[in-house]
C-alpha positions in Angstrom: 62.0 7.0 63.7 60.6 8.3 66.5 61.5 10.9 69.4 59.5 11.0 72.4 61.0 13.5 75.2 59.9 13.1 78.8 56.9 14.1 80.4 58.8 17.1 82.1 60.8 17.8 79.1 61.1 21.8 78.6 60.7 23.5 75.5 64.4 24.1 75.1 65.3 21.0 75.5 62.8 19.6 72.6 64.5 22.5 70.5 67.9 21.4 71.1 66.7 17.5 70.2 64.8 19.3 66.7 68.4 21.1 65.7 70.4 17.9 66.6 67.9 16.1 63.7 68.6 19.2 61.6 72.4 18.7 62.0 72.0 15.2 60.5 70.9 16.1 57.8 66.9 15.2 58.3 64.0 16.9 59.6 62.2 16.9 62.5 58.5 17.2 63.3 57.8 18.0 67.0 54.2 17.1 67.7 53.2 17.9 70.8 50.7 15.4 72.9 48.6 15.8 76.3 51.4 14.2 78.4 54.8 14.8 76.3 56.2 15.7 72.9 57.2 13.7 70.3 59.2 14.3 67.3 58.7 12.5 63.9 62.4 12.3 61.8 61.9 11.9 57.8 64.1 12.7 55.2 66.3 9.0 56.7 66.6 6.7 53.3 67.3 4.1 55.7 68.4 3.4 59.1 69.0 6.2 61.8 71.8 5.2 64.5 69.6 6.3 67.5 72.2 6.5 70.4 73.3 10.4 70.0 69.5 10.7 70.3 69.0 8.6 73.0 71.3 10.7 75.5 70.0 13.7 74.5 69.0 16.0 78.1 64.6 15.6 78.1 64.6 12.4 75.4 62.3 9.4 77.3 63.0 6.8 74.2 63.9 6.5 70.5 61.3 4.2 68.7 61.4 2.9 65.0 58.7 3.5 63.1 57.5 0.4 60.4 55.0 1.7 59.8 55.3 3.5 55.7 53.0 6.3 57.3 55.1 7.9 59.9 53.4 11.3 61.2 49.8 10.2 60.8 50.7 7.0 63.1 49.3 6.6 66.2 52.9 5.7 66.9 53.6 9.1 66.8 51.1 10.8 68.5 48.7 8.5 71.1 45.7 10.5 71.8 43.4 12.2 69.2 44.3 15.4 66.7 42.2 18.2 66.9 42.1 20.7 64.2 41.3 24.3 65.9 40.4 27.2 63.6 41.4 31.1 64.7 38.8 33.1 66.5 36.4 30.5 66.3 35.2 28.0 68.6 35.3 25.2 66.1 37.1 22.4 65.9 37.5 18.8 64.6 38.4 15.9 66.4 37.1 16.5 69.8 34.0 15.5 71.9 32.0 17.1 69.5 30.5 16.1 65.7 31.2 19.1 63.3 28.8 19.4 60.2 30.2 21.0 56.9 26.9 21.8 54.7 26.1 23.7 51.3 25.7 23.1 47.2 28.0 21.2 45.2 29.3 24.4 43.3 28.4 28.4 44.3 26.6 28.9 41.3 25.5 32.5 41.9 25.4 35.0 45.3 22.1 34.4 45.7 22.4 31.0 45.6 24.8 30.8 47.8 23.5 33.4 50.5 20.5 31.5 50.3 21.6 28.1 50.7 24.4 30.0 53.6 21.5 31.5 55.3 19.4 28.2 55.9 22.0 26.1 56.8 23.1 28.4 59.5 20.0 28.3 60.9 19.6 24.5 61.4 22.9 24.8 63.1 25.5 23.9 60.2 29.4 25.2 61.0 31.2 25.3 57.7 29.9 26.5 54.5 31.3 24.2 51.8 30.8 24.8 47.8 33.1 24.6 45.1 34.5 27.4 43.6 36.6 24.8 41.6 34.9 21.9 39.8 37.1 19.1 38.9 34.3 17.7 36.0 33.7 14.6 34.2 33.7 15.8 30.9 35.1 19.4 30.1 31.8 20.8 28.9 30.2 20.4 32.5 30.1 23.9 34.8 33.8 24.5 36.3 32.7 26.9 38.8 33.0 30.6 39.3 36.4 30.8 39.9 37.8 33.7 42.5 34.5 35.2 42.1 32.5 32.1 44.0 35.4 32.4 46.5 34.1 36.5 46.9 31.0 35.1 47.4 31.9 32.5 49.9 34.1 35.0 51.7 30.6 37.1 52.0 28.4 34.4 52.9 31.2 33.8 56.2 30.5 37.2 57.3 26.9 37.7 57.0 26.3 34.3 58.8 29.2 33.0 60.9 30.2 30.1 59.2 33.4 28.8 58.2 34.5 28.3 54.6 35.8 24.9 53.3 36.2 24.5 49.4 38.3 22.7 47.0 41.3 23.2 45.2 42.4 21.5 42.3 45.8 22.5 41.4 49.0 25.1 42.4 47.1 28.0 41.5 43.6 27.2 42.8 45.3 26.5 46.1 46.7 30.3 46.4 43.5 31.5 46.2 41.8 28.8 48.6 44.0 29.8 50.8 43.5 33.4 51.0 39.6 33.2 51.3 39.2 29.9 52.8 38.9 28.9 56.7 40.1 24.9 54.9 41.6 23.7 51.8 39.9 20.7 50.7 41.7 18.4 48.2 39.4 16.3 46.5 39.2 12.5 46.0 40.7 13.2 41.8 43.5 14.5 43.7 44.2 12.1 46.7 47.7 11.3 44.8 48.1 14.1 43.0 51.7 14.4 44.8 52.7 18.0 44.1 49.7 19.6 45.0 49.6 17.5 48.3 52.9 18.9 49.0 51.7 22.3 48.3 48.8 21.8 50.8 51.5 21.0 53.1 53.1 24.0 53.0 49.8 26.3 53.3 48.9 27.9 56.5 45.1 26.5 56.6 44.0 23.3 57.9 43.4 21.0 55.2 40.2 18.3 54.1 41.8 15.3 52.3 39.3 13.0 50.5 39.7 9.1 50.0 40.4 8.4 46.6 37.4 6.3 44.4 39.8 3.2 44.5 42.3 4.0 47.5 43.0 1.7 50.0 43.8 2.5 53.2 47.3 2.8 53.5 46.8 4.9 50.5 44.9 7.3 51.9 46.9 7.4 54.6 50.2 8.0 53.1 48.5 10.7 50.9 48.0 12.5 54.2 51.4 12.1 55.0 52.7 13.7 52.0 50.7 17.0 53.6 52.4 16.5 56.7 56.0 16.0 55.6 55.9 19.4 54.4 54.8 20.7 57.9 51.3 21.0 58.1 49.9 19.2 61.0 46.0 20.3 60.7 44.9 17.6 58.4 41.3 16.0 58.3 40.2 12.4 56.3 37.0 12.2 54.7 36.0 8.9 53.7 33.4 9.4 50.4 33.0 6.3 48.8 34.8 4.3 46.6 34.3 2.9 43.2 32.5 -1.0 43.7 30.7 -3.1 41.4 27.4 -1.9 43.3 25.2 -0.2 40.6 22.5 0.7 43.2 24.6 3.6 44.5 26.6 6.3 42.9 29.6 4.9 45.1 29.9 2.7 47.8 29.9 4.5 51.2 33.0 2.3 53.2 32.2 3.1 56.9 34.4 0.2 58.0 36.8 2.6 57.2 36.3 5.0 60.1 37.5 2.5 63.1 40.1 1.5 60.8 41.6 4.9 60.6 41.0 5.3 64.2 43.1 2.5 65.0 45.8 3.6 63.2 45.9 7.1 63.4 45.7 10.2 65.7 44.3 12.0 62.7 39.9 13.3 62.5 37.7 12.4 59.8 34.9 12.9 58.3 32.4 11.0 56.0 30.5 12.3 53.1 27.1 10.6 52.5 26.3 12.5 49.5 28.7 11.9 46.9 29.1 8.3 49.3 25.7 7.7 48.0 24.8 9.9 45.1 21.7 9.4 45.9 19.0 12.3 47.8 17.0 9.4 49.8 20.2 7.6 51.1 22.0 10.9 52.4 20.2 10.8 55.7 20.1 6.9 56.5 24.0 7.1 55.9 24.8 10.8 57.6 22.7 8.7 60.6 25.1 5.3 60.3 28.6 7.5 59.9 27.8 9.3 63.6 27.1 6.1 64.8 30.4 4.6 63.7 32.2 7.4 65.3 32.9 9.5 62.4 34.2 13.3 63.9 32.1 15.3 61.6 29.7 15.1 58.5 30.0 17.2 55.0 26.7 17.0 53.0 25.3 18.7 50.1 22.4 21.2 50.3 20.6 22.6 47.9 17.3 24.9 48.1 16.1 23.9 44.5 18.5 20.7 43.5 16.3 20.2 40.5 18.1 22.7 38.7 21.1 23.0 40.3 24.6 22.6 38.3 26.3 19.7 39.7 25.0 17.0 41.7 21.5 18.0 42.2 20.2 14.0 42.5 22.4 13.9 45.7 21.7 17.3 47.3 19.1 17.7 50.0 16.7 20.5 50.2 17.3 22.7 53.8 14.4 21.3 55.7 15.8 18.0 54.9 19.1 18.9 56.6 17.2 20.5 59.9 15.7 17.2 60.2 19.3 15.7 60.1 21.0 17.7 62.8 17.9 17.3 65.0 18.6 13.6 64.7 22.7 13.3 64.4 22.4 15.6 67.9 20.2 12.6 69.1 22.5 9.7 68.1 25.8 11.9 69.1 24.3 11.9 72.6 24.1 8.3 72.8 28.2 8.3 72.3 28.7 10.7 74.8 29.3 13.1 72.6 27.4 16.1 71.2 27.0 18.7 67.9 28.8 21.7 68.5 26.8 24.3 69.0 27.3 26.9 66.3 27.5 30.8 67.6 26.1 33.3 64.9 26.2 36.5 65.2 22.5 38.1 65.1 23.3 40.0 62.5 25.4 36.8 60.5 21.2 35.4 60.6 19.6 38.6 59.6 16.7 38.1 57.2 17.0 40.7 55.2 16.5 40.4 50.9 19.5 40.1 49.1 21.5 43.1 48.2 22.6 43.3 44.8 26.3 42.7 44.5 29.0 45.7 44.7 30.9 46.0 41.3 34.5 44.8 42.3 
């Protein structure tokens, strides 16, 4: 069920509809839009008698909600989420097309203040690299653990960038959290319940990947898991899913973009590289998901992919990526809409070598 209080509706007034949900035993999610609030109920096992809503001071209407997905509905909120981060003038789900760049896993400091350094400078916003490494097969690199996270946490303040990295369980997600700018839960972990619950109770914004054989009410009700805890700052990424196609590592689905947009309020993003898995195909597809209207791209970069540790056949080299923003810029414009323009300090850019690191 739905709230939505009138358009000159005060703040009390929205708190006194929130503690009247409370008193019924459910709980109440007040979203607030560009015209009015509304206010998501959960916790109902089945129908809500809306009339002690209803004539509640400040309440416009009471609307049922069909829909399984409740909070991510468009129902629920009309216009467009956008994701804001603390002192920074980044955001997701605006005018403007975000880019996430960086290796598959931080596989040393210089590594990762190299790769840092170049895509700063071709105008990247977020740093992403896994700290975390959900593998394959047990034997493949996990990642570095807290350390990578040091790393990443170093790599935000020598070049201005934001942090987004994966965590894969309960534990993982303490530390994301504490050195992170975004949680991402990865595509393994699109249903894995609890942790999506414990994403939902973090204080960071939070990257949720399509599963390799979600469909799209899937996906959506795994981001409303992460809501129903509380935490409204919650980004899609669509990266593929698992097809009969053998030309591709996975098959990138950017019918899913308008879909999503239809349905809900909520940003997302598309992934060409593991959408792909392929280094040629990253670029004809990061091209295609800004056409399509995708808010925002994350793509792997890598300055020597031949040997990196993970995913090295899908990772573009840096000049490959300067090429990219140069011509998602170009095709943004045609939208009406345009890459944010990153601000790094002068210092974030400096060229100096790589200091060895300080013993922790």
């Amino acid at each position: 069920m739905l709230v939505v209080m009138q358009s000159h509706a005060t703040e009390e007034q929205v708190r006194e509809v929130c503690r009247k949900i409370e008193a019924l035993g459910l709980r109440p999610h007040p979203i607030p839009g560009a015209q009015r609030t509304a206010i998501g109920i959960t916790g109902n096992q089945g129908a809500l008698e809306a009339g002690s809503l209803e004539e509640m001071p400040g309440v416009g209407e009471v609307i049922r909600v069909s829909k399984p997905y409740k909070l991510v509905s468009r129902d629920l909120k009309p216009d467009n989420t956008v994701v804001r981060f603390p002192n920074s003038h980044v955001s997701i789900g605006g005018k403007d097309v975000v880019v996430m760049a960086g290796p598959c896993s931080i596989e040393s400091r210089e590594q990762a203040l190299t790769v840092a350094e170049q895509v700063a400078a071709a105008g990247a916003h977020f740093l992403r690299g896994g700290a975390y490494k959900p593998r394959t097969s047990p034997y493949s690199f996990q990642g570095l653990g807290e350390e990578g996270l040091k790393i990443m946490a170093e790599a935000r303040e020598r070049f201005g960038l934001l942090i987004v990295t994966e965590a894969v369980d309960n534990e993982s997600l303490d530390l994301v959290e504490e050195y992170a700018d975004m949680i991402q839960i990865g595509a393994r972990n699109m249903q894995n319940f609890s942790l999506l619950k414990r994403a939902g109770r973090a204080r960071k914004p939070v990257l949720l990947k399509r599963g390799m054989s979600a469909t799209l009410e899937e996906f959506l009700m795994a981001a409303e898991y992460v809501m129903s805890e509380g935490n409204y700052n919650v980004v899609l990424c669509e990266r593929g899913v698992r097809t009969f196609a053998d030309h591709t590592r996975n098959t990138l689905d950017l019918s899913l973009i308008p879909a999503v947009q239809r349905l809900s309020h909520l940003p997302i993003l598309v992934d060409p590289s593991h959408g792909t898995g392929k280094r040629n195909k990253v670029l004809p597809m990061a091209r295609a998901a800004v056409a399509v209207g995708a808010d925002g791209l994350i793509v792997e970069v890598h300055h020597d992919p031949d040997h990196a540790l993970s995913d090295g056949p899908q990772s573009i080299v840096p000049e490959q990526f300067a090429v990219l923003m140069s011509e998602i810029a170009q095709i943004a414009a045609v939208l009406h809409r345009g890459v944010i323009a990153p601000v790094h300090s002068s210092t974030a850019i400096a060229r100096e070598t790589l200091r060895p690191a300080v013993a922790r």
